[in-house]
C-alpha positions, 0 to 999 in steps of 0.5 A: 453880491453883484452889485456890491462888487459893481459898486466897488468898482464904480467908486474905485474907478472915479477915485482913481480917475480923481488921481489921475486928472490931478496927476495930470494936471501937476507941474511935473506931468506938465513939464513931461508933457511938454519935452515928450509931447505927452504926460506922465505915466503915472497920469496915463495909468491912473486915468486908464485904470479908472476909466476902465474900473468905472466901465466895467463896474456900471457894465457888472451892474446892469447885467443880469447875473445866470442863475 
């Protein structure tokens, strides 16, 4: 059950790192970039969401569940 989860997460988290990077690489997350100095929210959150549900899904999946 451990890894089905892991492996959810895994794939969840590449496809919002997916998003995130087209996110950031579209026009409007340009233009913010460009007048704030960084880009959109939107890309961050993504990006971050991603990154953390890949991590912690390759982490639930090499640990050993305590039965």
């Amino acid at each position: 059950m451990l890894k089905a989860l892991a492996g959810a997460l895994i794939v969840g988290g590449l496809v919002l790192l997916y998003f995130g990077w087209n996110e950031y690489s579209s026009l409007a997350s340009e233009a913010s970039e460009a007048l704030t100095g960084s880009p959109s929210d939107d890309a961050v959150l993504y990006l971050a969401g991603g990154a953390a549900a890949f991590v912690g899904g390759v982490a639930l999946l090499f640990t050993k569940g305590r039965r």
